[in-house]
C-alpha positions as CSV (number, residue, x, y, z in Angstrom):
1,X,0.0,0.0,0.0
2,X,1.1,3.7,-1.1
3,X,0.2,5.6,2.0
4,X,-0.7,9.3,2.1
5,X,1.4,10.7,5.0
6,X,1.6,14.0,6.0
7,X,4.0,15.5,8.6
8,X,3.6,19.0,9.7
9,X,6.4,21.4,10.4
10,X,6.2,24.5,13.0
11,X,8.3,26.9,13.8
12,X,11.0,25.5,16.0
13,X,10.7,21.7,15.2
14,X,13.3,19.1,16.1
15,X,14.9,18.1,12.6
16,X,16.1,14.2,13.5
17,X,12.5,14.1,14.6
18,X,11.2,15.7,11.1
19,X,13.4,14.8,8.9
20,X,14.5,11.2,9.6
21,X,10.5,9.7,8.5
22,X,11.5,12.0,5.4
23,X,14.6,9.5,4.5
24,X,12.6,6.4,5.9
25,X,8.8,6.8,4.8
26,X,9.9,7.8,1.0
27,X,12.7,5.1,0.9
28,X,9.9,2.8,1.1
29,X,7.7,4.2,-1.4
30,X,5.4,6.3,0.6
31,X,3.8,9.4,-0.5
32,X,5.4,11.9,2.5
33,X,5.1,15.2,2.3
34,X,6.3,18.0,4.8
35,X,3.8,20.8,5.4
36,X,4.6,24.7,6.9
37,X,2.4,25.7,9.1
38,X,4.1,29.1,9.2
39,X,2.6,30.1,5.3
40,X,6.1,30.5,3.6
41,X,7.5,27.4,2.3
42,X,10.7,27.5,4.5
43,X,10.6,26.7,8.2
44,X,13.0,27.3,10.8
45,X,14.3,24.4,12.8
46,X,14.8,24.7,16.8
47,X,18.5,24.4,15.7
48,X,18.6,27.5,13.7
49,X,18.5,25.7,10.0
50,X,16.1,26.1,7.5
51,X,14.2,23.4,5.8
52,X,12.0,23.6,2.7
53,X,8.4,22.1,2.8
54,X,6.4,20.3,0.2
55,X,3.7,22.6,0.8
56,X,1.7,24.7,2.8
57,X,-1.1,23.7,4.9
58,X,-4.0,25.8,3.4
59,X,-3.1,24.2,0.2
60,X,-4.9,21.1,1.4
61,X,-8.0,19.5,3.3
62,X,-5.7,16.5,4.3
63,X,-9.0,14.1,3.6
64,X,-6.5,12.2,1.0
65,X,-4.0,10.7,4.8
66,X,-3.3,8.2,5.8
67,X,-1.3,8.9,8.8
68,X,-0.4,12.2,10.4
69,X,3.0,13.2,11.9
70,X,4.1,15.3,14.4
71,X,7.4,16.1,15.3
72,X,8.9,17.4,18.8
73,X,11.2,20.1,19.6
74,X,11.0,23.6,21.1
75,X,9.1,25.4,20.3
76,X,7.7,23.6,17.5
77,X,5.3,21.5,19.6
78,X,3.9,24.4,21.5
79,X,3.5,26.3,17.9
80,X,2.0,23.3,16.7
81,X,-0.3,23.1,19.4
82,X,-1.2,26.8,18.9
83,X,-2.7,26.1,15.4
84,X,-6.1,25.5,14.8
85,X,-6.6,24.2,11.5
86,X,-4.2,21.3,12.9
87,X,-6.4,20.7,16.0
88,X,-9.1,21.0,14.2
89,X,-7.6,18.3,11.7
90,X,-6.0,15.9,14.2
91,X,-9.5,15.4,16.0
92,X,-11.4,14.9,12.9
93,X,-8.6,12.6,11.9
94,X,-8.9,10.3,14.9
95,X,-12.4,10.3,15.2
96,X,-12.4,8.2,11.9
97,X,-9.8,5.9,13.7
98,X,-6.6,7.1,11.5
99,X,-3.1,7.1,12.4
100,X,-1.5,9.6,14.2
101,X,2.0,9.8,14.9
102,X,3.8,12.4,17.7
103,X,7.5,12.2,18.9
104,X,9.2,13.5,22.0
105,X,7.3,16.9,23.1
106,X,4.9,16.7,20.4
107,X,2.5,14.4,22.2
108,X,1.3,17.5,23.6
109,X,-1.0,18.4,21.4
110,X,-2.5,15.3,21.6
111,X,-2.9,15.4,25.4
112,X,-4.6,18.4,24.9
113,X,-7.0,17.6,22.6
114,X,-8.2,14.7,24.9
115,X,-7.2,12.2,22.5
116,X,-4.5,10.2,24.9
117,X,-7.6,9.2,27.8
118,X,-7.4,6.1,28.5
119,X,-4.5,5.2,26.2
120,X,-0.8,4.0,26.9
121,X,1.5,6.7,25.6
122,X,5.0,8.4,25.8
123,X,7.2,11.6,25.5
124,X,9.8,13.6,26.5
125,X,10.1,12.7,30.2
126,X,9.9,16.5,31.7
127,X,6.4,16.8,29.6
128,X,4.5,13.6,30.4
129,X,2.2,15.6,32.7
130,X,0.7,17.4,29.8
131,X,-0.3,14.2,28.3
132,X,-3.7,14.2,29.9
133,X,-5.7,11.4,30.9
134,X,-3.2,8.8,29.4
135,X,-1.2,5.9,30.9
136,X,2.1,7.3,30.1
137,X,4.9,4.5,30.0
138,X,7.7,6.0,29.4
139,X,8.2,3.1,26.8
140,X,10.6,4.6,23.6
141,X,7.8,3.9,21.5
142,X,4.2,3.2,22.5
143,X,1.3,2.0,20.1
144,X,-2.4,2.2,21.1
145,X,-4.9,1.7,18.9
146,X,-4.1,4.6,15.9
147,X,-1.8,6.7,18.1
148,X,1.5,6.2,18.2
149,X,3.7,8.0,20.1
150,X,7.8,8.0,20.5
151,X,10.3,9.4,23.4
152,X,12.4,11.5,21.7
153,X,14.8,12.1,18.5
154,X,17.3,9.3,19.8
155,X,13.8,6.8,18.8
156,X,13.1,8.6,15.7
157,X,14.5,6.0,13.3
158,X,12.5,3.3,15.0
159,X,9.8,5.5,15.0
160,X,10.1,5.6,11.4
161,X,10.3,2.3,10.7
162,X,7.2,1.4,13.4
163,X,5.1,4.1,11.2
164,X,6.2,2.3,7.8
165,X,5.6,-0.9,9.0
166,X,1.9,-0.1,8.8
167,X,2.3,0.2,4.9
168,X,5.2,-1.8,3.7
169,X,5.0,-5.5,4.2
170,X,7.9,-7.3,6.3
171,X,10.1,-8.3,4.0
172,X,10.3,-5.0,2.1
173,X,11.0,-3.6,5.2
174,X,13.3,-5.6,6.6
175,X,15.2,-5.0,3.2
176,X,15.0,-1.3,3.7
177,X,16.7,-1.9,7.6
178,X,19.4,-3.7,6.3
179,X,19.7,-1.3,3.1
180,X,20.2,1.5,5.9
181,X,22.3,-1.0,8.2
182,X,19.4,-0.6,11.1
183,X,19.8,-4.2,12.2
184,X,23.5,-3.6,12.9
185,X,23.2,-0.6,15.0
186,X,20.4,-1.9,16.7
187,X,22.6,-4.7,17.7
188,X,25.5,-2.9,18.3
189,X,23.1,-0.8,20.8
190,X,22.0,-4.3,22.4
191,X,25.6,-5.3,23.0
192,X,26.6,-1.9,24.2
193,X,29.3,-2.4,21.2
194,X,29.4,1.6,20.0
């Protein structure tokens, strides 16, 4: 399946966070697009770059997604939070049982919204108190239902690969790990050889 996936892009946003599903999601065939939220096509980074978007969120409904993204950082998540053509969006979103996906402080927003009660999540450590009304696990990744939610921009390549794996079937993805030499870091990780 050729997903439609959409990851939105505020002033301030974390860019391992952003721009690693960039490398991951169109590496394995996905239609990914970044979206500015700030109405110019460029968007400043927390870290003071500047990254160019696909487009610009008035330039779409979003009714085509398949999956919406969310990347942390400061203050991108609380700019992200701010907008209200992406609230708006991410409620209608989940209410028809989409996929939403949020790293590090951008689970926020989805605390917020009320659309973590009652479900396991995660986040940036210092912010799981804004994720209200959800079982926060402090898991690096954490799946419930269509929300998934990630710890910070050390997970973002599993992250990735968690979000693709909704799309891609196993063996394709496992091709694309190995491509990218995932499986030997993550092992290298588990045998505390780095």
């Amino acid at each position: 399946m050729r997903a439609n996936i959409y990851e939105f892009l505020a002033t301030g946003f974390e860019e391992i966070e952003a721009l690693t599903p960039v490398t991951v999601m169109r590496q394995g065939g996905q239609n990914f697009k970044l979206v500015s939220m700030t109405g110019s096509e460029y968007v400043e980074t927390a870290n003071g770059a500047w990254v160019k978007a696909d487009m610009l969120f008035e330039a779409s409904d979003f009714s085509d997604a398949d999956l919406l993204m969310l990347p942390g950082g400061f203050p991108g998540a609380y700019n992200l939070k701010a907008h209200d053509g992406l609230r708006n969006l991410l409620v209608k979103h989940a209410a028809q049982g989409k996929r939403i996906g949020a790293i590090c402080a951008a689970p926020i927003v989805l605390g917020e919204l009320g659309l973590l009660k009652g479900r396991r999540a995660t986040c940036w450590p210092s912010l799981e108190r804004f994720l209200e009304g959800a079982n926060v696990t402090g898991n690096i990744i954490e799946e419930d239902e269509n929300i998934i939610t990630a710890i910070g921009a050390s997970a973002a390549l599993p992250y990735a690969f968690k979000l693709l794996s909704y799309y891609l079937d196993k063996e394709k993805l496992q091709e694309l790990q190995t491509l990218m030499c995932y499986d030997r870091v993550t092992e290298a990780f588990r045998s505390s050889t780095l």
